[in-house]
N, C-alpha and C positions, 0 to 999 in steps of 0.2 A: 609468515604463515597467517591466515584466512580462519577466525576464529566462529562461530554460528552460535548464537546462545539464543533463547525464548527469554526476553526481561518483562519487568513492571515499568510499564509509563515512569514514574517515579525514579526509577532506575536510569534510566534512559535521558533523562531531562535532566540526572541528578550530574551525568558524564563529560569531562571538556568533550567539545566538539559535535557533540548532537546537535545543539540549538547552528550552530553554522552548518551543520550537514542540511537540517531544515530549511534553513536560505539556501541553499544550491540548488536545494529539489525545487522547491518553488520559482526559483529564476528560470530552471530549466521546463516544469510544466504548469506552472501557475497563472490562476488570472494576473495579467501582467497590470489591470485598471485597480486591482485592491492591492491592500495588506496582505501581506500575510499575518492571521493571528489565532493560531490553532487551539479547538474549544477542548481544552485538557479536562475540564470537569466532565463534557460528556465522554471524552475519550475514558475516563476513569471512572465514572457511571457504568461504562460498558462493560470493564474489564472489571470490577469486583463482581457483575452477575456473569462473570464467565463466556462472555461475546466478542472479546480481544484478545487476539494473537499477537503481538509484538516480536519480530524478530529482527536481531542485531549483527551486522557482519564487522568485526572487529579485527585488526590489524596490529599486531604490537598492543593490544590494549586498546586503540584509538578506532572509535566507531567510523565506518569505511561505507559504510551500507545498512540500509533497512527500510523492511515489510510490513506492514499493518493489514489484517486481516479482521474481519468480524464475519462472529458466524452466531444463527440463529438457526431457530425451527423452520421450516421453509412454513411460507402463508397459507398454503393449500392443501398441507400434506403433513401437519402439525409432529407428526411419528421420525422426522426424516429430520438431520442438519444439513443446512447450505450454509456457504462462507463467499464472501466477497474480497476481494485482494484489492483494494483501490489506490493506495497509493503505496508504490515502494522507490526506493533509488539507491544509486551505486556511485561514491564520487568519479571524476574524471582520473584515470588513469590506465596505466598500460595491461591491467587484467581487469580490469574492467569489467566486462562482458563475462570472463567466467566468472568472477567474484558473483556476479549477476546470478546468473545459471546454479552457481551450487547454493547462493543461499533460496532462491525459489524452491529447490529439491528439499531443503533443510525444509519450508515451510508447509511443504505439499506435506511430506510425511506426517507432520506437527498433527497437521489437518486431517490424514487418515487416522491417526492415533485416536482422532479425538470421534471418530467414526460418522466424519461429515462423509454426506453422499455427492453430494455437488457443489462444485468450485465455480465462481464468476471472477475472471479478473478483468480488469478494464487496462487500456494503454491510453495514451492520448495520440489524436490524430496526426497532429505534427512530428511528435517523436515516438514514433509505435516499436513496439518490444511486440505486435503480432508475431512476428516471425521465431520467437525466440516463446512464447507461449504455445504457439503450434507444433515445435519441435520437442515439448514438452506434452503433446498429445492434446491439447486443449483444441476444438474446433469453434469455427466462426458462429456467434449463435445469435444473437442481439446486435440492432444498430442503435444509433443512442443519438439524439440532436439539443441543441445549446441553441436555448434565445436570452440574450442579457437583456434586463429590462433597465437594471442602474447604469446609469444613471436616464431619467425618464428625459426623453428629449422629445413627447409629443406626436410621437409617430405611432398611425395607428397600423397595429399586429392583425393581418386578415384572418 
């Protein structure tokens, strides 16, 4: 059984196998040119002013999956919360995909609860979850482009 909790960073970092569920997600959509070395102080700056959604998909106890959300006042419209879904993941295996599915529903809710009016999630281009965010009602709404500048090899950017 497929457990869904909302933790504390702290929480989560505190659990065997987060810090390895973190290496998988990054093998799987990470810059492949760095580290990975994720900035836990801002992550935890975030989350004591109430901007961090953490959610955990656990298995027997043993974290399987998890979403990271932050939500803010939207910039234009100070009355209103938006949240962004940037990174989540689900290790390899045979449910996979729904392990997937139910814990995004767990996190949408989290999110209505919390009375955000709009969602951005992002997928990555090579490994897109679009299909699986549109069937969850989300529509195409932003393109988004990547220029690395590290390491600087001289080449000038028109």
């Amino acid at each position: 059984m497929v457990d869904f909790t909302v933790e504390r960073i702290a929480e989560a970092r505190g659990s065997d196998g987060f810090s390895a569920m973190l290496a998988q997600q990054w093998l799987h959509t990470g810059d492949r040119e760095i580290e990975s070395n994720p900035n836990w102080d801002l992550y935890q700056q975030i989350e004591i002013r109430g901007g961090l959604l953490l959610v955990m998909a656990r298995q027997d106890d043993r974290p399987v999956g998890f979403a990271f959300a932050t939500i803010h006042p939207h910039v234009n419209a100070v009355h209103e919360l938006v949240a962004s879904i940037p990174t989540y993941f689900v290790e390899e295996g045979p449910i996979r995909a729904l392990i997937l599915s139910r814990m995004l529903d767990f996190l949408l809710d989290k999110l209505a609860a919390r009375g955000v009016f709009r969602i951005d999630a992002e997928t990555n281009a090579e490994h897109s979850a679009g299909r699986l965010w549109e069937l969850k009602g989300f529509k195409l709404a932003k393109m988004g482009y990547s220029l690395k500048l590290k390491p600087a090899t001289g080449a000038k950017h028109a």
